[in-house]
Each structure stands twice: as C-alpha cells, then as structure tokens.
C-alpha positions as MATLAB code, in Angstrom:
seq = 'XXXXXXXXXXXXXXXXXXXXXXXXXXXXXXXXXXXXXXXXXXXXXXXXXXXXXXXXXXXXXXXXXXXXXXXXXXXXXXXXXXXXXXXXXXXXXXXXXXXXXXXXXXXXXXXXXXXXXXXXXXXXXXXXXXXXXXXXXXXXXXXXXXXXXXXXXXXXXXXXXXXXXXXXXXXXXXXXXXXXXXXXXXXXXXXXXXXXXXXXXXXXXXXXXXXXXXXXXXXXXXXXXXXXXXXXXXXXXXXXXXXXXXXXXXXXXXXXXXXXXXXXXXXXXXXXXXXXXXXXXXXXXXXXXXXXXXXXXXXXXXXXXXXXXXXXXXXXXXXXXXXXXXXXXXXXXXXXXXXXXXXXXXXXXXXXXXXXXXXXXXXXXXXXXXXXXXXXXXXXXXXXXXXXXXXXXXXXXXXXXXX';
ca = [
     -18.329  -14.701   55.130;
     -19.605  -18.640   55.316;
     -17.191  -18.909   52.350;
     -13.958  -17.819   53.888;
     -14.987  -19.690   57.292;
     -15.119  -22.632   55.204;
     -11.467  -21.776   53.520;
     -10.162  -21.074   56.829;
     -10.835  -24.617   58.457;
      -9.581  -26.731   55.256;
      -6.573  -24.181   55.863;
      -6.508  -25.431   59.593;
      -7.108  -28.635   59.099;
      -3.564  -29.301   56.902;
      -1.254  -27.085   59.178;
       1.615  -28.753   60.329;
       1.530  -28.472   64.436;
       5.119  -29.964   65.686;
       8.195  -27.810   64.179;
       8.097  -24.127   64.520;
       9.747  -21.322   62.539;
      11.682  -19.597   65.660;
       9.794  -16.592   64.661;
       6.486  -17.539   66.166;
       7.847  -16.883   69.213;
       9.712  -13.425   68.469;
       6.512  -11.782   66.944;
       4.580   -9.606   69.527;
       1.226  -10.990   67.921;
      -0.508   -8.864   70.178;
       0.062   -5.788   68.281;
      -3.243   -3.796   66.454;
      -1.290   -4.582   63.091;
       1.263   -7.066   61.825;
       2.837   -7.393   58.771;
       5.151  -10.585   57.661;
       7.187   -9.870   54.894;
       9.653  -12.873   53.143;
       9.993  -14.320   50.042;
       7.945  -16.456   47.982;
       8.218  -20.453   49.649;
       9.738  -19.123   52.841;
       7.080  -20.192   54.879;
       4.839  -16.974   55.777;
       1.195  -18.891   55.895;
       2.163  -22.101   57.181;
       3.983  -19.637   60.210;
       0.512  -17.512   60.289;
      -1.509  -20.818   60.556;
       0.335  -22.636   63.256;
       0.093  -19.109   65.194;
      -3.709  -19.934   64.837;
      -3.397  -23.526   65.798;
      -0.736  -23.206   68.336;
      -1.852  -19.929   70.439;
      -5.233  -19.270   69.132;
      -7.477  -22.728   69.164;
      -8.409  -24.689   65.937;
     -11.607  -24.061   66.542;
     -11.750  -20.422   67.501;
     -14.627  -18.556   65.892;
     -13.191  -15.128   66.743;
     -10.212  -16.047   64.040;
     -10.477  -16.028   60.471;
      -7.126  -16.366   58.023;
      -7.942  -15.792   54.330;
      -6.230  -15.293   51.374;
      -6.357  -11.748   49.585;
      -6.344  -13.976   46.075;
      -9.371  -15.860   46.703;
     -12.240  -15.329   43.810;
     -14.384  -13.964   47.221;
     -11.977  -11.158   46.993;
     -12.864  -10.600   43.274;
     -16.556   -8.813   44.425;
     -15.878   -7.896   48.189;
     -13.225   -5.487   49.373;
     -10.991   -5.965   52.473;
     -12.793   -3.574   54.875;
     -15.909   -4.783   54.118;
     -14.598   -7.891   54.990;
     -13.252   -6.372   58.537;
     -16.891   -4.975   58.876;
     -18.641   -8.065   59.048;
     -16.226   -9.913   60.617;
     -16.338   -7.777   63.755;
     -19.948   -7.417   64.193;
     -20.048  -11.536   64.036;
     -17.414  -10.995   67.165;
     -14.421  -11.351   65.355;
     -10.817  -10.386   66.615;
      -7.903  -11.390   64.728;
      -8.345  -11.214   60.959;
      -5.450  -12.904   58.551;
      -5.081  -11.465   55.350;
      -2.140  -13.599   53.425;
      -0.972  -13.067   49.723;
      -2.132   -9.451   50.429;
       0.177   -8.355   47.302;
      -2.082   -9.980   44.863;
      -4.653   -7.451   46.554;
      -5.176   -3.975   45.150;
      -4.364   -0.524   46.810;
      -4.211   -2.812   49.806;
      -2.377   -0.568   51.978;
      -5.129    1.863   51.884;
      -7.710   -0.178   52.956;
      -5.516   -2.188   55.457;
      -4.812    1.815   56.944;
      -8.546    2.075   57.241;
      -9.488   -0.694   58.828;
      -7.047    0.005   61.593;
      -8.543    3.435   61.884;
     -11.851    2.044   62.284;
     -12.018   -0.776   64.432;
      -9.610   -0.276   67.403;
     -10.119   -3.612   68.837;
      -9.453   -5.774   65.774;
      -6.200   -7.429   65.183;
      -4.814   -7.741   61.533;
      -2.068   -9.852   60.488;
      -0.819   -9.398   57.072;
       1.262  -11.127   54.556;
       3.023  -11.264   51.469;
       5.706  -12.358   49.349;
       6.229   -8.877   46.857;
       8.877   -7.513   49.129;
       8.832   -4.804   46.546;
       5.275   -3.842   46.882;
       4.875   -4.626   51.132;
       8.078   -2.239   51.011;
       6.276    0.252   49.177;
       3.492    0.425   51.305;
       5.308    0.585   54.241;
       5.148    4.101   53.721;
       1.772    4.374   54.260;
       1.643    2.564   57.492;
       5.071    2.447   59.166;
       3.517    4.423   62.150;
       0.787    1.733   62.539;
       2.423   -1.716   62.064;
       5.049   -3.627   63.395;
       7.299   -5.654   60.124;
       8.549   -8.494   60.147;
      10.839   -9.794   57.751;
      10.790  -13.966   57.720;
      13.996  -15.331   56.165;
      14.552  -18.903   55.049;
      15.411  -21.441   57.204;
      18.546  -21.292   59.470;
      20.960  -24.265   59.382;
      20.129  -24.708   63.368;
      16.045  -25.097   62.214;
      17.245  -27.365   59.058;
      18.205  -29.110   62.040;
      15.544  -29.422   64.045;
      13.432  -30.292   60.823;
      15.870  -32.914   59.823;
      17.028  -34.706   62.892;
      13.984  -33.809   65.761;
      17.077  -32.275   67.644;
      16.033  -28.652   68.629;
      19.052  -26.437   69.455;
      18.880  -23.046   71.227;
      19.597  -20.064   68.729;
      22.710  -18.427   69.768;
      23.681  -14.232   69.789;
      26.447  -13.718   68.029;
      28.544  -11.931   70.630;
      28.043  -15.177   72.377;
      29.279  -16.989   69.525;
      32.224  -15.142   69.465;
      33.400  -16.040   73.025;
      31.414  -19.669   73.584;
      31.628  -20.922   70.041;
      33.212  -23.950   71.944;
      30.352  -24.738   74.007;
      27.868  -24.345   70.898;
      30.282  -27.008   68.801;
      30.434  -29.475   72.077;
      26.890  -29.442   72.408;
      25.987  -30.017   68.340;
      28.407  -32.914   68.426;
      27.647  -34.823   71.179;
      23.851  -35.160   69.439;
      24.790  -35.336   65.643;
      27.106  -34.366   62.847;
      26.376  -31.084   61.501;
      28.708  -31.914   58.369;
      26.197  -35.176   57.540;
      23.609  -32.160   56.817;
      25.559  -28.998   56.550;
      25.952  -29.685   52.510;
      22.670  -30.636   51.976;
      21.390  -27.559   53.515;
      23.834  -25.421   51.676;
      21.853  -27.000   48.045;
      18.091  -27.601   48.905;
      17.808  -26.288   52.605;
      17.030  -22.570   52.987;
      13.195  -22.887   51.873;
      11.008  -25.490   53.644;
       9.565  -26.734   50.462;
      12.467  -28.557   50.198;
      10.881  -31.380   52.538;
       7.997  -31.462   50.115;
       8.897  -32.793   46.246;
      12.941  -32.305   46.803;
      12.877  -33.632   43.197;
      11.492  -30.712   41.778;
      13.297  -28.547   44.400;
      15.592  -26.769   41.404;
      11.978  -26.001   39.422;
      10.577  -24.179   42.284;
      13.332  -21.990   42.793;
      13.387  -21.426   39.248;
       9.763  -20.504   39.903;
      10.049  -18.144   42.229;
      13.181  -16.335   40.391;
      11.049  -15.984   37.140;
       8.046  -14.857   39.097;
      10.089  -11.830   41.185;
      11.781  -10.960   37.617;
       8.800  -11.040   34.885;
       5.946   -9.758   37.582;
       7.646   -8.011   40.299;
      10.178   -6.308   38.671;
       7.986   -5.477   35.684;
       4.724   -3.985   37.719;
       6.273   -2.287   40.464;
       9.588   -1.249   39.618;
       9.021   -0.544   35.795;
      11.360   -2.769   34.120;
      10.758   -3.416   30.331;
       9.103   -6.916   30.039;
      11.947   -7.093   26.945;
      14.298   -6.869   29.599;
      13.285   -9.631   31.765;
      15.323  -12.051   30.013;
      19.145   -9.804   30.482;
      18.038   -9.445   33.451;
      17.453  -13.703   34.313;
      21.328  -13.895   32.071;
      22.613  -11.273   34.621;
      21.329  -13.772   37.437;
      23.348  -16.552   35.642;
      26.746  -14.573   35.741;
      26.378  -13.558   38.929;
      25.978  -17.312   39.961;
      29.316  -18.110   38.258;
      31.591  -15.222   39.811;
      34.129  -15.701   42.525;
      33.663  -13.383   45.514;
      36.145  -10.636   44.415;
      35.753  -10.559   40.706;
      32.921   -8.270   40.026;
      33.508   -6.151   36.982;
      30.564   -3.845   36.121;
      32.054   -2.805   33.083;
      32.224   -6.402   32.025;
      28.821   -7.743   33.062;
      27.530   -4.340   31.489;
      28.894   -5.511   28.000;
      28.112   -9.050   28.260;
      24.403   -8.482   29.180;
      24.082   -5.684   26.990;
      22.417   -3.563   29.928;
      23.767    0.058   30.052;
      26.290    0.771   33.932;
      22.961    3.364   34.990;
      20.523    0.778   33.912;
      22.340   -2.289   35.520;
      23.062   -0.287   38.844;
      19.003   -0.020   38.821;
      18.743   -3.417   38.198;
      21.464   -4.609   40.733;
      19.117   -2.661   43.986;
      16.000   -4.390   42.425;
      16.953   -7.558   42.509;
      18.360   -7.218   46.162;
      15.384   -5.600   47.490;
      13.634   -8.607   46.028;
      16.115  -10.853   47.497;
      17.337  -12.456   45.095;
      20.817  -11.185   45.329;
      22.730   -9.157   47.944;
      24.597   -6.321   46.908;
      27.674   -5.554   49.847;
      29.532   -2.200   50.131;
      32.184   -0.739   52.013;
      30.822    2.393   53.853;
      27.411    1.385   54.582;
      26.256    4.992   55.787;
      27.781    6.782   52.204;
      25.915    4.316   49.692;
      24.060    6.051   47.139;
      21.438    5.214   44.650;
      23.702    4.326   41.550;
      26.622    3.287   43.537;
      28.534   -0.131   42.247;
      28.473   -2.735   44.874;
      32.078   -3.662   46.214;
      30.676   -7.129   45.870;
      27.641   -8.889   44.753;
      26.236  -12.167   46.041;
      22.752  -14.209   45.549;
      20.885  -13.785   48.180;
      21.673  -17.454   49.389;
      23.414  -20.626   48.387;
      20.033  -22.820   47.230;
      19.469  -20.136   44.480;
      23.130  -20.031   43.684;
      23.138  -24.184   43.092;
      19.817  -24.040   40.983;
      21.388  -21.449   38.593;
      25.059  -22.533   38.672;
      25.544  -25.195   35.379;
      28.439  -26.754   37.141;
      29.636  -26.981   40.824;
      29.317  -23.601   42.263;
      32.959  -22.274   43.370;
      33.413  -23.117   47.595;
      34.807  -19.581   48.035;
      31.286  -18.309   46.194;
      29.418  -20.817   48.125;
      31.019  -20.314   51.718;
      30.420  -16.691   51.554;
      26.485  -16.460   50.416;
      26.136  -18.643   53.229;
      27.867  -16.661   55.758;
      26.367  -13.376   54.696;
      23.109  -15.005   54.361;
      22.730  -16.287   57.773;
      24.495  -13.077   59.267;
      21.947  -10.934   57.867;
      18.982  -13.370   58.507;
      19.415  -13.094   61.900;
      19.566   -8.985   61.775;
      23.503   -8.022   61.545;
      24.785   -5.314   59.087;
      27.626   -6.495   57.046;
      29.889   -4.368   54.977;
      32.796   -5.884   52.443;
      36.363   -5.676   54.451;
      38.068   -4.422   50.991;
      40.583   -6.501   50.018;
      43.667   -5.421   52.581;
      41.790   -6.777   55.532;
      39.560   -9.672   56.112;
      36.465  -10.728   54.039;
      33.232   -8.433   55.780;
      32.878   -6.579   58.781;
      30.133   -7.284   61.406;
      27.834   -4.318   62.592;
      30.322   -1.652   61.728;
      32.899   -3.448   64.047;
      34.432   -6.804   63.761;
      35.913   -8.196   60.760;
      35.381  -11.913   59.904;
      37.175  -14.108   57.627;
      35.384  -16.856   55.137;
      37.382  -19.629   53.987;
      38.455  -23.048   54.297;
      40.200  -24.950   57.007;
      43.524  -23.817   56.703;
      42.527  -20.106   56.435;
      44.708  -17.995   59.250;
      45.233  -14.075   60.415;
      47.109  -13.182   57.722;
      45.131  -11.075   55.637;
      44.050   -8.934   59.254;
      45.215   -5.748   59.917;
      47.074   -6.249   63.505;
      43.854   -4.004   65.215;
      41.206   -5.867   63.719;
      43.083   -9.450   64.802;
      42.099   -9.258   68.946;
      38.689   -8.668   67.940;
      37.871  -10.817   64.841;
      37.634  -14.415   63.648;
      37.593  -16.423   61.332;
      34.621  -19.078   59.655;
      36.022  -21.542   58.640;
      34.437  -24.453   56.143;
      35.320  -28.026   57.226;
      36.254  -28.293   60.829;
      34.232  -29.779   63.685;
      35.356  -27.608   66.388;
      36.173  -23.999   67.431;
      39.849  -23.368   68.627;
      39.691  -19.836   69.864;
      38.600  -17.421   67.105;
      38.567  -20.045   64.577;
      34.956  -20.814   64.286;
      33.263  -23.265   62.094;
      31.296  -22.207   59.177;
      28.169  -24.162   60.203;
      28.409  -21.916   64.007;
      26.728  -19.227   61.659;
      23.787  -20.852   61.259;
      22.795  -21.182   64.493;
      22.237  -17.425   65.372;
      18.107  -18.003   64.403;
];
C-alpha cells in the first residue's frame, strides 16, 4: 500500500488546480460507485485528480487514486487492495485505466458488496470494454460519459474568460443574449477555427506540434487493441478498417454509398455494417439514422460522420470539405452535451433535435428553404461565419456553448 501512497502524491503533486472540466461539478461524487467513461486523451484522470485536490484535500489520507496498470497491480488484485485500504481508514478509492485491469467488473461488483462505506471511482478509456461491463453493474453505479472539450471550455482554457454553459431550449429563444455577451469579451471566430483542428482533446495545450501524432495514436490504439480483443475483429483487418477511416474523412455529408465503400475497402456490406457500430461505440465515428427507435443491428446509417472535427483534420490529406466540417461539429457538440439527433432526410433540414426540432448546418447565407412549412416555426438554422443571432439564425459557434 506504501507504494501506491507514494504514486498517489507524485500524481497530486502535478494536477493542474485552476481550469475545470464542467463535469466536476455535474458528477454526484457522493455516490457508493462511479464510473467515468471517455476516450483516450479526453481528460478522465486529470478530472479524477483535481476532484481530489479541489473537494477532497491534497493531503487527505482517507484518499488514494491509483492506476489499475501499475506493476503493483501485476501481484495484488483490486479487492485486496479495497481490503487494506479500509482497515487503514480509507474512504474514497480511485481506480483509473481500469480497462487495462482484468475481469475488473467482477471484482469492482465485489468490493461494493463488501464494504458499504467505501467510495469507488472508476475509469477508463475502452468504451468498448466499460460498456461491456456495464452489464454487470448498471444497478450499482452511476456512468458518466466525459466528452472532449466544448468550444465554451476551449474558451475558458484559451482566453481565462469563463462563460456559463447554456440549455439548448434557451439557446433557441436567447441565442441573442449568449452572442452579446461572447462579444463584448472576445471574438469567438479568432478561436473558433483553431478549436475546430486541435481543440476537442486537452492535450492539445501540451506538444500542439505533435497534436496530429496523438490522435493518430489513439485511432490506431481503439482499432488494433480495442477492436481486435473485445469485439473480435481479425488483426488482418485492422488495416481496411484504418482505410475505411480515411474515406470516411473525405466524404461530403450526403454521399455515403455502402455499396461503394464496401468495394473500395474490400470489406463485405454484413462485415462493414459490424464494423461501422464498432467504430462508433468507440467513438471514433458517429453513425446518424432516421428513425432512431427502428434501428437495427445491420442497418446502413443514413449518414456517417467522425466522431469530431480534430480526428477528421488529422486524417483528411487535404482541407477537409466546410459542409463535412460544419456538421461533425454540430453533431458533436449536440450530442456531447446529451441531445439525440437523427438525420432530417434530404426533403427537410439537415438533423432533428430530440425527436423534435429540425436544425439546419451551413454557411452564412443558408435560409428556410429546404424546411417543410411545420418544421419552419420551430427550427433554426447554424450557421458558420456570422457574429450574431437574428432570430432563428444562430451561429455555428452558439453550439458549443451547451457544456
């Protein structure tokens, strides 16, 4: 235990202590059991640390954060840990990288059988295998599911100027107020670009030089380990599957052909449809349907997106296409911040919101035209380019804001 006391205060002692992820304050962290799910490099342990530092004390001995792939883990298990920590007095126990951590589900189960006074927090960037062992303790823990960063906490990170998150309903009716505000303290447009390349994962305020190699980093690592050891996929396959990720990064919004990508990657329709739900349960890419409530396993997507604009500039060759670009962004930030989106189809506007309103992506001249005259009254338009909202025209950047 001296060893992982010893981790946990070099752990402390580099924590950044002045900008906060918004979700340290919408976690109940006084639940028996939390787990944080998120990609890799979204920011999980730095958020479980400054919970430590912020709420907790730096020097709290009832604390201990560790991580499941340290060598101590290699000859002790995870309850035994839990034992000894709570007869030393212990009462929140940190587990991070808990993926790298055998059957860990079972013994995470266990240890909130056994010691009913003990918090747990647990984390890990396998979104496949945390989802898979949600099963096992879905009527224990409370998930949470940590995004990237939100233009509005680029923001804050970039400029010191903290901004209230706003609901989207109020966006929709005081999208004025929210663009009078931003303006009168800074230009959103000075940053709003460089957000849309190297923003989303806070590593970007690290080594930005070597921002395009860690995204390529994490894409290899979710394709040749994640997709290989818990989902099955041939590790021959890995590399159709990394050219797949390459042609979805140079499609336009409403050109997806399965047929085409099918023959082009040389992956069979049922194969690639497998594929296709992997990757988006990864989150690498987002698949978006019609009729949420009627998808089925093998159904084609009515329109397939990576899961946000950094990955799409680090695969793209060339200049991504804006329409490409203004969309991952929208749909990114939309369901970041917990809202259902569904694809319009191509007689109305671009996605509908929570099985309701129906939003528009485009550029600054975009209108109503392509609304059906029901869904006009109650949609809007984002639209790339312009400083301020004029009724239902809202700016793109407004989406970012909602976290």
């Amino acid at each position: 235990m001296n060893y992982l006391f010893q981790n946990h205060k070099e752990y402390i002692a580099d924590v950044p202590d002045k900008l906060y992820r918004n979700m340290l304050d919408i976690i109940d962290w006084d639940s028996r059991l939390i787990i944080i799910r998120g990609p890799k490099g979204v920011g999980k342990s730095t958020l479980m640390l400054q919970h430590i530092v912020r709420d907790l004390g730096r020097n709290n001995s009832k604390v201990l954060y560790c991580s499941a792939d340290s060598t101590y883990f290699a000859g002790h298990t995870l309850v035994e840990t839990a034992d000894s920590f709570v007869r030393t007095g212990g009462e929140v126990l940190m587990f991070d990288e808990i993926h790298k951590y055998e059957n860990w589900s079972r013994e995470i189960k266990e240890i909130n059988d056994l010691h009913k006074k003990l918090k747990v927090v647990v984390s890990g960037s396998s979104l496949l295998q945390l989802n898979d062992g949600q099963a096992d303790l879905s009527r224990r823990a409370d998930f949470y599911d940590l995004p990237g960063l939100s233009f509005r906490e680029y923001l804050w990170f970039k400029t010191g100027i903290l901004f209230a998150p706003i609901g989207y309903e109020d966006l929709m009716t005081s999208a004025g107020d929210l663009c009078s505000d931003v303006n009168s303290k800074c230009k959103p447009y000075e940053y709003f670009r460089d957000y849309l390349k190297t923003g989303y994962y806070p590593f970007s305020f690290e080594k930005t030089s070597r921002f395009r190699e860690r995204i390529g980093q994490v894409i290899n690592y979710t394709v040749e380990n994640e997709l290989t050891r818990f989902r099955g996929i041939d590790i021959g396959n890995t590399r159709k599957i990394l050219a797949l990720l390459k042609i979805v990064s140079e499609l336009v919004p409403f050109q997806f052909d399965i047929a085409k990508i099918s023959k082009t990657t040389q992956i069979d329709r049922v194969t690639l449809m497998k594929y296709l739900r992997y990757l988006d349960e990864a989150k690498i890419t987002r698949n978006i349907f019609t009729e949420l409530l009627s998808v089925t396993a093998l159904q084609k997507p009515d329109k397939i997106l990576l899961d946000n604009t950094n990955i799409l500039y680090a695969l793209s060759e060339k200049e991504p296409e804006i329409g490409t670009v203004r969309e991952t962004f929208f749909c990114n930030q939309m369901v970041s911040s917990g809202h259902s989106i569904e694809y319009g189809g191509m007689k109305t506007g671009d996605y509908r919101i929570d099985g309701r309103r129906i939003i528009e992506v485009g550029g600054p001249e975009k209108d109503f035209s392509q609304f059906d005259e029901k869904d006009i009254s109650d949609g809007a338009i984002a639209a790339d380019d312009i400083d301020w909202a004029v009724g239902r025209r809202i700016p793109l950047w407004c989406y970012g804001m909602l976290y």
